[in-house]
C-alpha positions as CSV (number, residue, x, y, z in Angstrom):
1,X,15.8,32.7,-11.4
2,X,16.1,29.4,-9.6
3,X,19.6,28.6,-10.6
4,X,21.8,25.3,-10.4
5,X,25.2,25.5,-9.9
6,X,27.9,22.9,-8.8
7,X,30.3,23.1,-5.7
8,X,33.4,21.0,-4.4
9,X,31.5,20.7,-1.4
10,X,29.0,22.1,0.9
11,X,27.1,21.0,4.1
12,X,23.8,19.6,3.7
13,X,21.7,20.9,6.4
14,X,18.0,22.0,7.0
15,X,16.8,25.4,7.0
16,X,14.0,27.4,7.4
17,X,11.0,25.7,10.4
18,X,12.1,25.9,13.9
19,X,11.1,24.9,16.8
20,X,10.6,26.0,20.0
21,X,11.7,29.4,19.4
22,X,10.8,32.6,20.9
23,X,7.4,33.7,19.0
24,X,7.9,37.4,18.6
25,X,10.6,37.2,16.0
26,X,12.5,39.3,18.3
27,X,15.7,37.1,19.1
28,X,15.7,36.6,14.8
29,X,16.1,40.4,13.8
30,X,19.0,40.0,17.0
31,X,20.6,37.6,15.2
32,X,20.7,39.6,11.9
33,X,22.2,42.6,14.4
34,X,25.1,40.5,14.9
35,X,25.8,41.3,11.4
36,X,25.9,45.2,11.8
37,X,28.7,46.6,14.0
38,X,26.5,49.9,15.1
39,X,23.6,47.4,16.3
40,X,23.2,47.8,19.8
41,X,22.8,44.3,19.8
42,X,26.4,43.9,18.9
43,X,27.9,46.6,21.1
44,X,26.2,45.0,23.9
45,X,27.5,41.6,22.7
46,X,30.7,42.8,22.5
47,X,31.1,45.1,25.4
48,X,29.9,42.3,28.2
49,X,27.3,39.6,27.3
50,X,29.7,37.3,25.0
51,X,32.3,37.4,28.2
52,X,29.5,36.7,30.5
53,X,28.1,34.1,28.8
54,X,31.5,32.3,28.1
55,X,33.7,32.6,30.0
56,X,32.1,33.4,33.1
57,X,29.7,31.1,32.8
58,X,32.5,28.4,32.8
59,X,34.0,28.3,29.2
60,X,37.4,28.2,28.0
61,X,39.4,31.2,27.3
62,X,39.8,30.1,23.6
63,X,36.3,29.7,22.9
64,X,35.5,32.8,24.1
65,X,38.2,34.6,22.0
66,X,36.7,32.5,19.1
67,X,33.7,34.0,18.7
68,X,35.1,37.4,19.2
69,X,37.1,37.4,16.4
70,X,34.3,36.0,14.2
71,X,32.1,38.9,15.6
72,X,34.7,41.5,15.2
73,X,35.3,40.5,11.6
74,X,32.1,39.7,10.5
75,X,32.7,36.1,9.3
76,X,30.4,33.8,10.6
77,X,30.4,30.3,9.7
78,X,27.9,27.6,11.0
79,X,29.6,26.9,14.4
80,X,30.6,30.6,15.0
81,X,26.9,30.9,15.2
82,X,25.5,27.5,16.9
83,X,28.9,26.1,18.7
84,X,32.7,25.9,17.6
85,X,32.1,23.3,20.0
86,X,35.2,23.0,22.3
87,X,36.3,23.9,26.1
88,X,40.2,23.4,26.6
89,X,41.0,21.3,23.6
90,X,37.8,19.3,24.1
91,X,34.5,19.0,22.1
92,X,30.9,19.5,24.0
93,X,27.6,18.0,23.9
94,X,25.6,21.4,23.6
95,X,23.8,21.4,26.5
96,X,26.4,23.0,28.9
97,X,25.2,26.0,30.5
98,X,27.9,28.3,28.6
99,X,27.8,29.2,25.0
100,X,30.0,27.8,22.5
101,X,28.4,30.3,19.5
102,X,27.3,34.0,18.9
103,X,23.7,33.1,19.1
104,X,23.8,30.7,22.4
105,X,25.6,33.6,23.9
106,X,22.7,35.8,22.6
107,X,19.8,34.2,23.7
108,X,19.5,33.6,27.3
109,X,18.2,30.2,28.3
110,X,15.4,29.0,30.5
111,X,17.6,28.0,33.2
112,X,21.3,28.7,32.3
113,X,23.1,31.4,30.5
114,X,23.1,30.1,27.5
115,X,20.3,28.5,25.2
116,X,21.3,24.9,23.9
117,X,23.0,23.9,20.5
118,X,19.7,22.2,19.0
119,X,17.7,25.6,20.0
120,X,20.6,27.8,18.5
121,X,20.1,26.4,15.2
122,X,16.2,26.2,15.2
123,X,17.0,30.3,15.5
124,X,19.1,30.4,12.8
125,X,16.9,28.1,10.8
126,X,14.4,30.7,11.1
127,X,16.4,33.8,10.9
128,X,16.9,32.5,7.2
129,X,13.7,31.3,6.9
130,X,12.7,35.2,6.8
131,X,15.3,36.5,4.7
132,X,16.8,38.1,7.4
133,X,20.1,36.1,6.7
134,X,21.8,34.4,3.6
135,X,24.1,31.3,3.2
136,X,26.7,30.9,0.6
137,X,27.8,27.8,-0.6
138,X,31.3,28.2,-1.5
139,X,32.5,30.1,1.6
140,X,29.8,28.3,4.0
141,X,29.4,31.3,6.0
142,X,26.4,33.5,6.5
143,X,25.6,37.3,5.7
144,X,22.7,39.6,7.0
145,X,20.7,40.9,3.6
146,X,18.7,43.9,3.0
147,X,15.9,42.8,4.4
148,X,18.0,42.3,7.9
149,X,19.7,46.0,7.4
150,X,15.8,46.8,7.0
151,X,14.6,44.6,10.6
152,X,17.7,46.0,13.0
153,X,17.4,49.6,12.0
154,X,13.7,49.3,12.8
155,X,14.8,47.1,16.2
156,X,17.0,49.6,16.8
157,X,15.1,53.0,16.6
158,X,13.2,51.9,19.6
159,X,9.9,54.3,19.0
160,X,6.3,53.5,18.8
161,X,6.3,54.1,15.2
162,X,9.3,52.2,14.4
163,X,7.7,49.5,16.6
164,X,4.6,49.2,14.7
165,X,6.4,49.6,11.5
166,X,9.0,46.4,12.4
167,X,5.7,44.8,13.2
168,X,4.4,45.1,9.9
169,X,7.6,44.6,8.0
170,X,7.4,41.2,10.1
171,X,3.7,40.3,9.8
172,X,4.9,41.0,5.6
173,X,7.6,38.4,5.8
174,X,5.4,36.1,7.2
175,X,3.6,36.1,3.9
176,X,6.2,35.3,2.4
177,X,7.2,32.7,4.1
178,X,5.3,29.3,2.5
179,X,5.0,27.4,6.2
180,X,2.7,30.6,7.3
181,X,1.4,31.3,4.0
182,X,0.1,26.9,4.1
183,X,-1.7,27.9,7.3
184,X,-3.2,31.2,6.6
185,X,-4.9,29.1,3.6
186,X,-5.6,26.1,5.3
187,X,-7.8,28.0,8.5
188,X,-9.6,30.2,6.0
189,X,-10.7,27.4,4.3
190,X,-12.7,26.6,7.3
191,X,-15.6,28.3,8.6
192,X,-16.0,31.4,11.1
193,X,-15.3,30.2,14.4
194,X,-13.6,26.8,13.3
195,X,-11.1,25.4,16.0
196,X,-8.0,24.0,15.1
197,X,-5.6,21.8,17.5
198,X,-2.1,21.5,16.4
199,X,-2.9,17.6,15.7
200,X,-5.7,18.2,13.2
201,X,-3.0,20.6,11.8
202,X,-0.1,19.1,11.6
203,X,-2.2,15.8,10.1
204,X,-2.2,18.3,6.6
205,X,1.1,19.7,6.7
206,X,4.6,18.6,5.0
207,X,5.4,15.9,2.6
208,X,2.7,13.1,2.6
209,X,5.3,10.0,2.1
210,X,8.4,11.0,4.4
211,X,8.6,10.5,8.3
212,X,10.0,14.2,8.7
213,X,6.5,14.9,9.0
214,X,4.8,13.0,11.9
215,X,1.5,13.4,13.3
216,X,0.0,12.4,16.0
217,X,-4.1,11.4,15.7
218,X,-5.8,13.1,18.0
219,X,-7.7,10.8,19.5
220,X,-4.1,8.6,20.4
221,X,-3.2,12.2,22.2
222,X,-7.1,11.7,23.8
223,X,-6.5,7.9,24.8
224,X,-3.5,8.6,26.3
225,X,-4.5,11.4,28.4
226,X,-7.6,9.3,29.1
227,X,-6.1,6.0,29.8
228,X,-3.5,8.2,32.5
229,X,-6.8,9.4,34.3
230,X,-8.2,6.0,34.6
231,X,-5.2,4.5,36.1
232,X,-4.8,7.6,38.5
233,X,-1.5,8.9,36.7
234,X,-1.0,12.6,37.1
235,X,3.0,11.9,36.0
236,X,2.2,10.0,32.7
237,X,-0.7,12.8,31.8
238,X,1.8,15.2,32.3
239,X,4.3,14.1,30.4
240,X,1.6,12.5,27.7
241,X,0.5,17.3,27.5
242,X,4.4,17.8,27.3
243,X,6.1,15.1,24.8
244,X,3.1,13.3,22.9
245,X,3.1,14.7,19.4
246,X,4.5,14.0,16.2
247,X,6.7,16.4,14.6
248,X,4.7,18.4,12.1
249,X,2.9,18.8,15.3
250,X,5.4,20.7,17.1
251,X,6.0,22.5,14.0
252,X,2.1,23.6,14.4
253,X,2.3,24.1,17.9
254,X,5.0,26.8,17.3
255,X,3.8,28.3,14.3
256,X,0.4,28.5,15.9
257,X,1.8,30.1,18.6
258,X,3.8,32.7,16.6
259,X,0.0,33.8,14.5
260,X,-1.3,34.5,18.1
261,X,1.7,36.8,19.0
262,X,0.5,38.9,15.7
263,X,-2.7,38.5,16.3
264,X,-3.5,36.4,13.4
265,X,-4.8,33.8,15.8
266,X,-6.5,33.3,19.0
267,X,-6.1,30.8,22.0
268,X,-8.8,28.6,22.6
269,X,-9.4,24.9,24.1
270,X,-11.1,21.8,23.2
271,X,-12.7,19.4,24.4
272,X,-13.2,16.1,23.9
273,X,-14.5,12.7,25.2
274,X,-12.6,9.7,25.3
275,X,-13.9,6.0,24.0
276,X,-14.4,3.9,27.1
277,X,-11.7,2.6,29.2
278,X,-13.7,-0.1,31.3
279,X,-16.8,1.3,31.1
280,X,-16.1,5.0,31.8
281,X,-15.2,7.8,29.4
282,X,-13.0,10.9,30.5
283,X,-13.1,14.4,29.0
284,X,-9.8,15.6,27.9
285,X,-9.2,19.5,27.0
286,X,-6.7,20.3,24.2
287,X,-5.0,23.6,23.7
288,X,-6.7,25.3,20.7
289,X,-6.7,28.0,18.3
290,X,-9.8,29.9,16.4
291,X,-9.0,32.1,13.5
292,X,-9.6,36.0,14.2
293,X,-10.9,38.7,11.6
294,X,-7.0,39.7,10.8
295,X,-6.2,36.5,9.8
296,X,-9.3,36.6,7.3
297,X,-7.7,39.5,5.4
298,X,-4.1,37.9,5.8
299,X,-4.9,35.8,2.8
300,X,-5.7,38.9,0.6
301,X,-1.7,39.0,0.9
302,X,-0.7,36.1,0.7
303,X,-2.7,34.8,-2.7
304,X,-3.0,38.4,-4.3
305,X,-7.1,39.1,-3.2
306,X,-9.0,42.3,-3.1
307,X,-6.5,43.9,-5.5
308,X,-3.5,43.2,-3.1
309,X,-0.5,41.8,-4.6
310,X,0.5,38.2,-4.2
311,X,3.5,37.7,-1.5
312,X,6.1,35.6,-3.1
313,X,7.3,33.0,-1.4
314,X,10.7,32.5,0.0
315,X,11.9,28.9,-0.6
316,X,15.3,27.5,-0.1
317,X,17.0,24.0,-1.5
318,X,17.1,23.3,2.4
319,X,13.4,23.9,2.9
320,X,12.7,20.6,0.9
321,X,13.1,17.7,2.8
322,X,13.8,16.5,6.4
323,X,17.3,14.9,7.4
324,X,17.2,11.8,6.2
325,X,20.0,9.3,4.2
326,X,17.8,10.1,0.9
327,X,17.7,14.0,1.9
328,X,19.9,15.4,-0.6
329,X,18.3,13.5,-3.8
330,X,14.5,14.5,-2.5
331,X,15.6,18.1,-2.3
332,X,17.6,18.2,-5.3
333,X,14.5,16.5,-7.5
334,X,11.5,19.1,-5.5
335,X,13.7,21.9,-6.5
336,X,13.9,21.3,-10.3
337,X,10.6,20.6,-10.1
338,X,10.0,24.3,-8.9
339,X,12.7,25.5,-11.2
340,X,10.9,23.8,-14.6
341,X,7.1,24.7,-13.1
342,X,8.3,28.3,-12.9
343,X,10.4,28.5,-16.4
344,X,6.4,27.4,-17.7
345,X,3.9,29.4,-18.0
346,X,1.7,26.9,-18.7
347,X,2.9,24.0,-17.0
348,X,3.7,20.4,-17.0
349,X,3.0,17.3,-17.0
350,X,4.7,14.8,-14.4
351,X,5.8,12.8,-16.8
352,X,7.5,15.8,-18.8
353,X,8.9,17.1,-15.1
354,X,10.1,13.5,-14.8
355,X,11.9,13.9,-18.1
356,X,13.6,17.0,-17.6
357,X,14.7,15.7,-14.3
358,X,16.7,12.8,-15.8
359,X,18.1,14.9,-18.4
360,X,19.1,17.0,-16.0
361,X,20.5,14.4,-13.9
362,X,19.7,11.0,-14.4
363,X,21.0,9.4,-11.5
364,X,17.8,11.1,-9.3
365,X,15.6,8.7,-11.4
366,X,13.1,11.0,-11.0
367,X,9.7,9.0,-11.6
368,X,5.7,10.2,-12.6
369,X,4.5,8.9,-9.4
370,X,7.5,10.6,-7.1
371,X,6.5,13.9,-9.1
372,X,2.9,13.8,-8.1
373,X,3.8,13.4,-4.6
374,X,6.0,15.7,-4.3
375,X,3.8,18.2,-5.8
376,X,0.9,17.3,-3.3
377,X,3.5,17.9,-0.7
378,X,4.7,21.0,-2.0
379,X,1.9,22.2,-1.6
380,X,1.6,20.9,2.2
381,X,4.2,23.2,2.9
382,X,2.8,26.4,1.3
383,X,3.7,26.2,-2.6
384,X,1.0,26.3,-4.4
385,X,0.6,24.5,-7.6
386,X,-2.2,23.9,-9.3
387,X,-3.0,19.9,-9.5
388,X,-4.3,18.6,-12.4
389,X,-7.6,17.2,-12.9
390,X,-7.1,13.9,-14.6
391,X,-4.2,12.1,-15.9
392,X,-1.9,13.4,-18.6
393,X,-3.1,17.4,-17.4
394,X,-0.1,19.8,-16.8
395,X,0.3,21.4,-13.4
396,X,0.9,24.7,-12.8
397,X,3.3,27.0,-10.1
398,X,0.5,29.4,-9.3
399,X,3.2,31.3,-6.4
400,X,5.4,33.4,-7.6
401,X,9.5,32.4,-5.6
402,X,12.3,34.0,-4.8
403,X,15.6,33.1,-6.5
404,X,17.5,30.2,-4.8
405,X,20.1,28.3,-6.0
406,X,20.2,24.3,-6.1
407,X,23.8,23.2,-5.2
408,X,25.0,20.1,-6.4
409,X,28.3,18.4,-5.3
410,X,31.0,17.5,-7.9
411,X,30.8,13.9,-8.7
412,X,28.2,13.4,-6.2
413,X,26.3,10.0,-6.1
414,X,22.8,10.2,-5.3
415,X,22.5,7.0,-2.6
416,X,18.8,5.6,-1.5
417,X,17.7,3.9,1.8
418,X,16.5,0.9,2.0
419,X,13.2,2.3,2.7
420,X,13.4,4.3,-0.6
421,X,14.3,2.1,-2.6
422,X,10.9,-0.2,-1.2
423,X,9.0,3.1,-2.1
424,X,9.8,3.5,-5.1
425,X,9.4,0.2,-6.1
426,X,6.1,0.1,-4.8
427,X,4.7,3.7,-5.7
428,X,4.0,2.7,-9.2
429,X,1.8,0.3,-8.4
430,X,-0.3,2.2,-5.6
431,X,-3.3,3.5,-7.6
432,X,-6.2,3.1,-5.1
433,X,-4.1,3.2,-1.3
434,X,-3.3,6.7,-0.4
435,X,0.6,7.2,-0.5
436,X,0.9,8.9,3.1
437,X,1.1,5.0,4.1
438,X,4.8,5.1,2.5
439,X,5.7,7.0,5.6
440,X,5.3,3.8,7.9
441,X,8.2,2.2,5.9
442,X,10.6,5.2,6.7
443,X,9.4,4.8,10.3
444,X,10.0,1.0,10.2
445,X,13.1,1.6,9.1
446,X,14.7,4.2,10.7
447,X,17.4,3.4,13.3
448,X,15.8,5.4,16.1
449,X,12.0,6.1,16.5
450,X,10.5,8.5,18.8
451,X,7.2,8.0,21.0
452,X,5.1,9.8,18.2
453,X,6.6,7.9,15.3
454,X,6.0,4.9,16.9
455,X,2.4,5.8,17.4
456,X,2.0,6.6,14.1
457,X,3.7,3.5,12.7
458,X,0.8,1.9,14.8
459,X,-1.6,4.0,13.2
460,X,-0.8,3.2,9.5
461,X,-0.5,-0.3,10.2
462,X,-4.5,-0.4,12.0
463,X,-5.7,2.4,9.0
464,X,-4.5,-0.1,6.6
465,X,-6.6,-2.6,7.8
466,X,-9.9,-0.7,9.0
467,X,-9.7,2.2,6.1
468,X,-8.2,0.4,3.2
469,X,-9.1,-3.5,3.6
470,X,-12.8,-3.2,5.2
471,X,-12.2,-4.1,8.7
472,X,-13.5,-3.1,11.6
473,X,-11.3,-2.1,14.7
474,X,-9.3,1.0,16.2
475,X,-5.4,1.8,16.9
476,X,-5.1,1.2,21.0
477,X,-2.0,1.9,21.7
478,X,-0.5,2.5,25.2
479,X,0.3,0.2,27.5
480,X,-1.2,-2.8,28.8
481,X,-2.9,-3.2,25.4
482,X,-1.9,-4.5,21.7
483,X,-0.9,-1.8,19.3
484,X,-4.7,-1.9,17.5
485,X,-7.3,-4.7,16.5
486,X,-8.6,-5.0,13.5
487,X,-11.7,-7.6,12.9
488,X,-15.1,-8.6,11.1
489,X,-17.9,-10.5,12.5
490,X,-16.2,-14.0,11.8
491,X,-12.0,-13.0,11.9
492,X,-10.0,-11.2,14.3
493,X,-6.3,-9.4,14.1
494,X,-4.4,-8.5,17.0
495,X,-1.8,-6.2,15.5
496,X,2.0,-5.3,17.0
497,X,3.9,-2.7,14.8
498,X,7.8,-2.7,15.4
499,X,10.4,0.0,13.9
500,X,13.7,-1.9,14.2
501,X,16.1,-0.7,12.1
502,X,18.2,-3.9,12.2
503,X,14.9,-6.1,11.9
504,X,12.2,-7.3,14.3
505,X,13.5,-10.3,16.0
506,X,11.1,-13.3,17.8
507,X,12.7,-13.7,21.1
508,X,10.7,-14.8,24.1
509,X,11.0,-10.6,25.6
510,X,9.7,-9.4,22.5
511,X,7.1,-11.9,21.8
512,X,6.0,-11.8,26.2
513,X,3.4,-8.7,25.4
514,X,1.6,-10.5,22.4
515,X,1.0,-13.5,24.8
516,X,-0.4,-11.3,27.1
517,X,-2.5,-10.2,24.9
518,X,-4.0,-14.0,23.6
519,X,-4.6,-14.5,26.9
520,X,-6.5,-11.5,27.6
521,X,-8.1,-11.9,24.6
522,X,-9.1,-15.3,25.6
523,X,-10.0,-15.0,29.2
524,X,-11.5,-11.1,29.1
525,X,-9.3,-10.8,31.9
526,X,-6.9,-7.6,32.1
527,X,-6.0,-4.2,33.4
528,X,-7.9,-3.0,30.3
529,X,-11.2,-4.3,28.7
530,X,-9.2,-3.4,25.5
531,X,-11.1,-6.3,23.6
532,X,-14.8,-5.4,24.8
533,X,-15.9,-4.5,21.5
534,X,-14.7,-7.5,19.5
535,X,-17.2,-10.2,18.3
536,X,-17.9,-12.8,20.9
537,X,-18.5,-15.5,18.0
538,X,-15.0,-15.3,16.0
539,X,-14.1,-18.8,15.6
540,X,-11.2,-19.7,17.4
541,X,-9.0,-20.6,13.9
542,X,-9.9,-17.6,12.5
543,X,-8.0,-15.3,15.4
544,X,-4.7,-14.4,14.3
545,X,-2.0,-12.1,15.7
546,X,0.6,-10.1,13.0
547,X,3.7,-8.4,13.8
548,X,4.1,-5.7,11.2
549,X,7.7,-4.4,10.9
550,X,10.3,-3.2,8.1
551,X,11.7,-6.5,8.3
552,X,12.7,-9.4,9.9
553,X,15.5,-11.4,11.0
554,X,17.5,-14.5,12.9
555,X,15.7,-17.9,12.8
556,X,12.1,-15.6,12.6
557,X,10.4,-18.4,10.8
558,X,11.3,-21.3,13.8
559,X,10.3,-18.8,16.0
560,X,7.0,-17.5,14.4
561,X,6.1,-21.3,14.6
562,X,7.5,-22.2,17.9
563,X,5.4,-19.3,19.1
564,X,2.4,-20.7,17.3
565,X,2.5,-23.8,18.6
566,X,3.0,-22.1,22.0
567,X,-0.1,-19.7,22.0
568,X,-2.2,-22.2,19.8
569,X,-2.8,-19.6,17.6
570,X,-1.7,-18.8,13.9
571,X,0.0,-15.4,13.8
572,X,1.8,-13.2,10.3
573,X,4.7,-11.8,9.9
574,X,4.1,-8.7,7.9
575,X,7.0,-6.6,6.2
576,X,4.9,-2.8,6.3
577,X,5.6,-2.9,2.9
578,X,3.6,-6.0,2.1
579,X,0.8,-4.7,3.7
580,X,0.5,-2.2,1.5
581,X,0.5,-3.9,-1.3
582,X,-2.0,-6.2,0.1
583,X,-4.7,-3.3,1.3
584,X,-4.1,-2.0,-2.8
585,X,-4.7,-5.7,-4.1
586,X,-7.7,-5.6,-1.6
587,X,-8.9,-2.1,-3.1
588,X,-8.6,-3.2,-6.5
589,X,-10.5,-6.4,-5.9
590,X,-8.6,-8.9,-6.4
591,X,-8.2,-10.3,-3.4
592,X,-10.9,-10.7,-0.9
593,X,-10.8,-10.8,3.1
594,X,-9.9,-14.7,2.5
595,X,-7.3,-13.8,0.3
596,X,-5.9,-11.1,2.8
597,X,-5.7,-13.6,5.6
598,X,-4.1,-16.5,2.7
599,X,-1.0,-14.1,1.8
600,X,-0.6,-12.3,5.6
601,X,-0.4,-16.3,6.9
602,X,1.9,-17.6,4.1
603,X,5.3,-17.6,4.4
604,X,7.1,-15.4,1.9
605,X,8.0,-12.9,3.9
606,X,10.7,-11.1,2.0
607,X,10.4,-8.5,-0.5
608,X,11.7,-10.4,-3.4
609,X,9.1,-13.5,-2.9
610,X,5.9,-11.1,-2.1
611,X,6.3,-8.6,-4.2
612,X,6.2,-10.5,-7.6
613,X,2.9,-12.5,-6.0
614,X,1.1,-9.3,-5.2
615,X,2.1,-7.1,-8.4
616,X,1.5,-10.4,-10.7
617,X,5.5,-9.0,-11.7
């Protein structure tokens, strides 16, 4: 039973994917050892490697003595486990080569003694992920379940049978758990001999509106490597293999990795040829993966086939969002969704989940749209629900869960971003633009952006305009050229995305790279031929450049038009937001390509003027 109950307080974190962890589950069914005092994981723990790892590897005395006592007495909080976080009175940053918790001192690192804080807790995000370990709320500390008693007396019996046995018991958890159990279905939906990279699958995985889940395109991972061969830069292909991907990609990457450790994949590469980079394309080879004949009968277990029964799926509160400011009220509403689909047989209809949300609690303002993404994400991570056909049609929790509970703080206020309260003003009116283009307004708004969200920021912003409004054109990307063009045969768009969480502003270092670009534009002179494919016969007042951003700030409109005037050029300030609404009045019809250009030149470029002249609100 899926259960809500209320607390004084709890920590909101995120369990369940990891990454970068070990891949053969090993260092997890450790972890639950900790737990049992005739482990030989914990007599080894105790006799030498916490000592070692501590204080001889330059910790305090106190810490050390710490984590003992937590080991000895079996209570083990958050930091026992990832880092109490102190040497001689002091806190740490979690990278020192000692541990500061059980499982840092467990796990050796790649170059020190200890692995890091941020690795320790993708470990225990995992360990939990696969039952191994359960959290309580109202004593925040952690205790190993059956199924962990079950994994370390297998660990420990240390014989071929027990070995193949722990093998299976782990290959069965693995069914149960709803990231695995998305991409079991998701390869054999493909045919024999399909090859997946870790972009084209982390491009279908997560929550379709949130930037937790980023993905890299492909061919941005191909132009990057490409453009690096061009200029002759082994460095910047290197680090392009090693850093360049979002993070649903990483979260492939690993699980990916973990399928071909129980053989339910296989390793294979890709290759593929770059677009032009003046004049020459480059082949670029991607790590791959091919689905092998196990992995065919793996779904037999994980959706009930061939007479097998269906693997329920483990699912946490903590499993259903990323950190984020609005975490805690996407969670809360995802898990009464779950809770309501699996209290009805035959379903229901977003607007009755919506419903029984607010009654539930009203302050989540649950609404029919949020519902019916949610449920498409849901599903993204491994949950299946049946969607329904048309309008007004129930949906229905075809997987069978676990029980979890859904904590709720007393007197706890539900808060939204700025970027979800754009969303959810928005969503409602979105009826023709796919919703995974709300994910560019989290990523313009967030306060710090990696290299990948970034990229896909760029992305959106060129998709919006090529997929959704009828231009032609490609994201670029990289440096030395704009973020992505977008044209016809008679108008142009030189487009520059920006995630500034405090607003873009139009100062003469930010604005240097989009006079570049005019000028390269207008003289076909560059490092890059970046604009050989663009109509030679645009007319000159119908080339525009656009910043697109969350927002905007200091004197932007004086600047926009001292800029103007500067580069002889008309150019739009574009709120992501606004774009969207424009490429959905553009779907709909009711605005043509002249309109698009009309509303992206004018100059309401605020929420509260633009949105009541694109809705007709």
């Amino acid at each position: 039973m899926i259960k809500i109950e209320e607390f004084k307080r709890f920590h909101d974190r995120t369990f369940g994917l990891g990454q970068d962890v070990a891949q053969n589950l090993d260092s997890e069914v450790e972890i639950a050892s900790l737990f049992i005092p005739e482990s030989l994981t914990y007599k080894k723990m105790v006799a030498s490697q916490l000592h070692e790892r501590t204080v001889e590897a330059g910790s305090s005395n106190t810490c050390f003595e710490t984590l003992l006592a937590a080991l000895i007495n079996q209570q083990m909080t958050y930091k026992n486990l990832v880092s109490v976080g102190f040497k001689d009175g002091k806190s740490t940053p979690g990278r020192e080569p000692y541990a500061t918790g059980l499982i840092r001192a467990l796990i050796k690192g790649q170059r020190n003694p200890a692995i890091t804080n941020w690795a320790a807790a993708n470990y225990l995000s995992l360990t939990i992920g696969l039952g191994l370990l359960d959290f309580h709320y109202d004593s925040d500390q952690f205790t190993i379940t059956e199924l962990g008693k079950q994994a370390v007396a297998l660990f420990d019996a240390k014989t071929p049978e027990s070995e193949k046995e722990l093998h299976d018991f782990l290959l069965e958890r693995l069914y149960e758990y709803p990231y695995a159990a998305w991409l079991i279905r998701w390869v054999n939906q493909k045919d024999w001999g399909h090859i997946f990279t870790k972009f084209e699958l982390g491009a279908e995985f997560g929550f379709i509106d949130e930037a937790g889940f980023t993905s890299i395109p492909e061919i941005a991972f191909v132009d990057q490597i490409a453009y690096a061969k061009a200029m002759g830069n082994h460095k910047v292909e290197k680090e392009t293999r090693s850093n360049f991907e979002g993070t649903s990609d990483k979260y492939m990457r690993w699980l990916c990795g973990m399928f071909v450790e129980f053989g339910l994949l296989q390793k294979t590469t890709k290759t593929v040829t770059s677009d032009p980079i003046n004049g020459k394309t480059y082949q670029v080879e991607i790590q791959a993966y091919q689905a092998t004949p196990e992995c065919r009968k793996a779904i037999n277990y994980v959706d009930g086939k061939s007479s097998h029964r269906r693997s329920p799926k483990r699912v946490r509160w903590e499993y259903l969002a990323p950190k984020s400011q609005d975490a805690s009220r996407r969670k809360t509403i995802r898990a009464l969704e779950l809770k309501f689909l699996s209290e009805s047989p035959n379903g229901r209809t977003f607007s009755e989940l919506a419903d029984k949300i607010n009654e539930t609690l009203p302050e989540l303002r649950a609404t029919p749209g949020l519902i019916a993404d949610d449920i498409k994400g849901l599903n993204r991570i491994g949950i299946q629900i049946d969607m329904p056909d048309k309008t007004g049609d129930a949906c229905k929790l075809i997987d069978k869960l676990f029980d979890f509970i859904i904590p709720v703080k007393a007197d706890h206020v539900f808060t939204e971003s700025k970027a979800q309260e754009a969303k959810d003003k928005i969503r409602p009116y979105l009826t023709h633009v796919d919703h995974r283009y709300l994910k560019g307004i989290d990523i313009a708004f967030k306060t710090v952006t990696t290299h990948a969200e970034d990229t896909e920021l760029e992305q959106l912003s060129t998709e919006l305009f090529t997929n959704e409004m009828g231009y032609k054109g490609r994201h670029l990307g990289g440096s030395s050229k704009p973020d992505g063009i977008a044209y016809t045969d008679d108008r142009l768009w030189i487009l520059d995305s920006k995630a500034y969480h405090k607003s873009f502003t139009l100062t003469k270092t930010n604005t240097d790279p989009m006079y570049r670009y005019i000028m390269e534009y207008r003289e076909k002179k560059g490092t890059v031929d970046w604009w050989s494919e663009i109509p030679s016969g645009i007319p000159k007042d119908n080339a525009h450049f656009v910043y697109v951003s969350g927002g905007f700030s200091g004197n932007y409109q004086k600047q926009l038009s001292d800029f103007e005037d500067f580069v002889k050029m008309k150019g739009s300030l574009m709120e992501i937001t606004k774009l969207i609404l424009l490429a959905e009045k553009y779907q709909r019809g009711e605005i043509d390509k002249a309109g698009v250009e009309k509303f992206a030149l004018d100059t309401n470029f605020t929420f509260d003027k633009y949105y009541p002249l694109l809705t007709n609100n």
